[in-house]
C-alpha positions as CSV (number, residue, x, y, z in Angstrom):
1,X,0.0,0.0,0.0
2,X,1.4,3.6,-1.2
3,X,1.2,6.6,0.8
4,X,0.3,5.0,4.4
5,X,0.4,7.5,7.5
6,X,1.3,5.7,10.5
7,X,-1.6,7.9,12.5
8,X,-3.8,5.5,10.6
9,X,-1.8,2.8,12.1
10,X,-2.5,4.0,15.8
11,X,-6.1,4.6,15.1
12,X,-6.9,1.4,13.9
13,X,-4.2,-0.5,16.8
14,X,-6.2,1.2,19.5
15,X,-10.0,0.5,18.1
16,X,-11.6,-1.8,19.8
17,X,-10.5,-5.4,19.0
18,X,-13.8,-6.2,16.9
19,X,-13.0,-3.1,14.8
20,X,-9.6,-3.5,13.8
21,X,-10.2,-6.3,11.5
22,X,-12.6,-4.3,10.0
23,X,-10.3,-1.6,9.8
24,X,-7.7,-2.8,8.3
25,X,-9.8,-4.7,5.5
26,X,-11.5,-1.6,4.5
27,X,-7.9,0.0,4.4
28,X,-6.8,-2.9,1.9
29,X,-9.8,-2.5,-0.1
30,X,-9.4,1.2,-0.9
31,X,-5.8,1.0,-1.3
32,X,-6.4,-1.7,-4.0
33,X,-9.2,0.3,-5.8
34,X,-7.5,3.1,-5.9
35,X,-4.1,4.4,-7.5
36,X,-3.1,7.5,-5.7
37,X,-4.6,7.0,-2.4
38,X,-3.4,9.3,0.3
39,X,-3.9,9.1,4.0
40,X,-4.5,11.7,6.9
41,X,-6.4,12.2,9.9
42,X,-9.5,14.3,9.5
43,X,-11.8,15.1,12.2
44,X,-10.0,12.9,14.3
45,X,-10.4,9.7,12.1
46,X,-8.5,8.4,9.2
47,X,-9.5,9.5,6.2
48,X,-8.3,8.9,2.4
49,X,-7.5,11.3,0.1
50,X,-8.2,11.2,-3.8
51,X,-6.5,14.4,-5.8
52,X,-5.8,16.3,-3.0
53,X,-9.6,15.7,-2.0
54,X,-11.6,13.2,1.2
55,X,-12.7,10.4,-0.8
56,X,-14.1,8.9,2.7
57,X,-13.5,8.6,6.3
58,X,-13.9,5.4,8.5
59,X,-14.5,5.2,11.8
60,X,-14.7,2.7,15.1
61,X,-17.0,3.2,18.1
62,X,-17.5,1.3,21.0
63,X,-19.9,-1.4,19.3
64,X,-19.6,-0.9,15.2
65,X,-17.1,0.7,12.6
66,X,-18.4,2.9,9.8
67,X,-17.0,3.6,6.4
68,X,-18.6,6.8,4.8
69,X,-17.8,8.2,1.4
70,X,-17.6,12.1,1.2
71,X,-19.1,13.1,-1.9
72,X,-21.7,10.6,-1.8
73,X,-25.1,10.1,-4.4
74,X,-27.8,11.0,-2.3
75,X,-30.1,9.0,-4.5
76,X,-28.3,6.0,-4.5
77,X,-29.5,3.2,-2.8
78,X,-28.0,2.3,0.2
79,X,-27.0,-0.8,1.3
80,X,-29.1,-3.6,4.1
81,X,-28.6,-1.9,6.8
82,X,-27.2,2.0,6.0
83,X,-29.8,4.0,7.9
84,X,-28.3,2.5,11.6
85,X,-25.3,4.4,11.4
86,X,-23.4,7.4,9.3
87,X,-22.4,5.6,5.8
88,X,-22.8,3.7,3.7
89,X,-22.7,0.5,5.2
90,X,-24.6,1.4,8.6
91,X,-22.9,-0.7,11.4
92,X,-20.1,-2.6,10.5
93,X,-19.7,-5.0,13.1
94,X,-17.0,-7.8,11.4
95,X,-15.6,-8.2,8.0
96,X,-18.5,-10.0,6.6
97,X,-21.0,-6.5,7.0
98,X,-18.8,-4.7,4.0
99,X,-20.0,-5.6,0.3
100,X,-18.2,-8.0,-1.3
101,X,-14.5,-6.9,-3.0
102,X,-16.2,-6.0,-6.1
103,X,-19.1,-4.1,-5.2
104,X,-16.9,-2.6,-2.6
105,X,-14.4,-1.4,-6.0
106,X,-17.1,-0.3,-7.8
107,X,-18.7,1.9,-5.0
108,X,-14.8,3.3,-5.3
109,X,-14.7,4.1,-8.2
110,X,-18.3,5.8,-8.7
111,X,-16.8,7.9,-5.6
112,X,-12.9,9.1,-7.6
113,X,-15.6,9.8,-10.5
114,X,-17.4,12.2,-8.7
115,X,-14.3,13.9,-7.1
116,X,-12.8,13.7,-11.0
117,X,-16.0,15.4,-12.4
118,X,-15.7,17.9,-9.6
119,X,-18.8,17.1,-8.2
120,X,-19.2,19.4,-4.7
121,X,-19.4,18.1,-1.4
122,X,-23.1,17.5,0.0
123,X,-24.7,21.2,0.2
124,X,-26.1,21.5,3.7
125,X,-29.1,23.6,4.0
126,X,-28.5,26.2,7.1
127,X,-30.4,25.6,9.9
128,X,-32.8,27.6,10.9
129,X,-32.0,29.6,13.8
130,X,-32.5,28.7,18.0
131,X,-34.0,31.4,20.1
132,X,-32.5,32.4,23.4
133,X,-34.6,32.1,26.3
134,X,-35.3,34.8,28.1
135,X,-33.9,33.5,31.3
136,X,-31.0,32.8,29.7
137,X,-30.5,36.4,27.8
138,X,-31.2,38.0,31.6
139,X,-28.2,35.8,33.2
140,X,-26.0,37.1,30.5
141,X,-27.0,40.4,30.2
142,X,-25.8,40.4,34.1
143,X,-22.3,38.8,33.3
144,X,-20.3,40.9,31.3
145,X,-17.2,37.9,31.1
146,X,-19.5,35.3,30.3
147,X,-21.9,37.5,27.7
148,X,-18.5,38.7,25.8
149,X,-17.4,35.0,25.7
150,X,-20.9,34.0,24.3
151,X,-20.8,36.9,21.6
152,X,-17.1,35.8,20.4
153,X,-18.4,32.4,19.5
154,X,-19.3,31.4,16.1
155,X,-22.7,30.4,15.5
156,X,-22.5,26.6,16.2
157,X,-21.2,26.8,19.5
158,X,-23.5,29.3,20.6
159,X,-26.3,27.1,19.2
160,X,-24.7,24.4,21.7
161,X,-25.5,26.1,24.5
162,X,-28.9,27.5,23.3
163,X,-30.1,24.2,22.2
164,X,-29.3,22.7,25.3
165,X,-30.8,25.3,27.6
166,X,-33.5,25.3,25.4
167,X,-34.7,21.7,25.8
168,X,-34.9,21.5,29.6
169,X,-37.9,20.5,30.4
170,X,-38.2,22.3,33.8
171,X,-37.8,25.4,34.9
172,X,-35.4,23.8,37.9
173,X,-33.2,22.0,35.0
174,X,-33.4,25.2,33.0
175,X,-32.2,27.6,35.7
176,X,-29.5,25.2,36.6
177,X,-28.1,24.6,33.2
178,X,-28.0,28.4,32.9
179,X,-26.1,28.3,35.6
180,X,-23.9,26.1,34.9
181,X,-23.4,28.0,31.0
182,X,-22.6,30.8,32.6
183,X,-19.4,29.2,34.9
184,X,-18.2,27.4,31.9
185,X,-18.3,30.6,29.4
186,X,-16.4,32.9,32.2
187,X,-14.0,29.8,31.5
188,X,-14.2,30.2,27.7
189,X,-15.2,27.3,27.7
190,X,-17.7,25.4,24.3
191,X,-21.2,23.7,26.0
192,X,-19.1,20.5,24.9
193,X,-15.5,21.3,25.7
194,X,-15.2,18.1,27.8
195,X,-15.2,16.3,24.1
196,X,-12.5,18.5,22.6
197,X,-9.3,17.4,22.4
């Protein structure tokens, strides 16, 4: 296999044992069905490059892998059981979820087509907007640190907090969530900073 980046290597050692097989066979299978296949991390999972552009990205979880191209047919069927998880494939569990070798090629190919043809990534539609609560825009209008904070944030990770504030159920685990916003933005901290590497 050309190009190989050893961070692909560590991924796929530390995976969980069921997923490494996996892995590595889906690894194989790109690398055979396509000439010029590059490596990197992206996202924090190994991805494959074609022309300088992702291809796909695979990825292991605690109970599946997942293999999912980039610049994917929307209208395409997708295989058995797609739908259960992001890709193609839906949860790959062991070797014997993927397609067989050939399908797997062709589904390669119809991918490097689309990046050759210059075909753009999948257009996301903006979402609409979340409202702030007005709990919520009192609290901050009385912390200057955390309010400044909030404002400096782009869009998404203001919509963290929003959203979540927003979906309490109570008023009790409203007021505390607020609460607990408004410690972790005098921090500078994202709603989900305890994910972030």
């Amino acid at each position: 296999m050309a190009s190989q980046d050893p961070r692909v290597d560590a991924y796929i050692d530390t995976a969980a044992p069921f997923a490494q097989p996996i892995l590595r066979e889906i690894r194989v299978r790109l690398h055979t069905s396509c000439d010029g296949l590059e490596e990197a991390i992206k996202w924090g999972m190994p991805g494959f490059m074609y022309r300088g552009k992702i291809l796909c990205v695979m990825a292991a979880f605690k109970a599946h892998a997942t293999l999912a191209f980039w610049r994917r047919d929307e209208q395409a069927p997708k295989s058995g059981n797609a739908g259960e998880a992001m890709g193609e494939f839906g949860r790959l569990t062991q070797v014997k979820d993927l397609p067989g070798k050939r399908a797997f090629a062709v589904k390669v190919k119809e991918a490097m087509q689309r990046i050759e043809a210059g075909v753009p990534q999948r257009v996301v539609k903006p979402r609409a907007p979340v409202a702030m609560t007005p709990a919520f825009a009192q609290a901050l209008a009385q912390d200057t640190p955390a309010r400044t904070v909030f404002d400096g944030f782009s869009a998404g990770y203001q919509r963290d907090y929003l959203e979540w504030i927003g979906e309490a159920k109570t008023e009790a685990t409203r007021d505390k969530r607020i609460a607990q916003a408004l410690e972790w933005l005098a921090e500078g901290k994202h709603r989900n900073w305890k994910y972030e590497k």
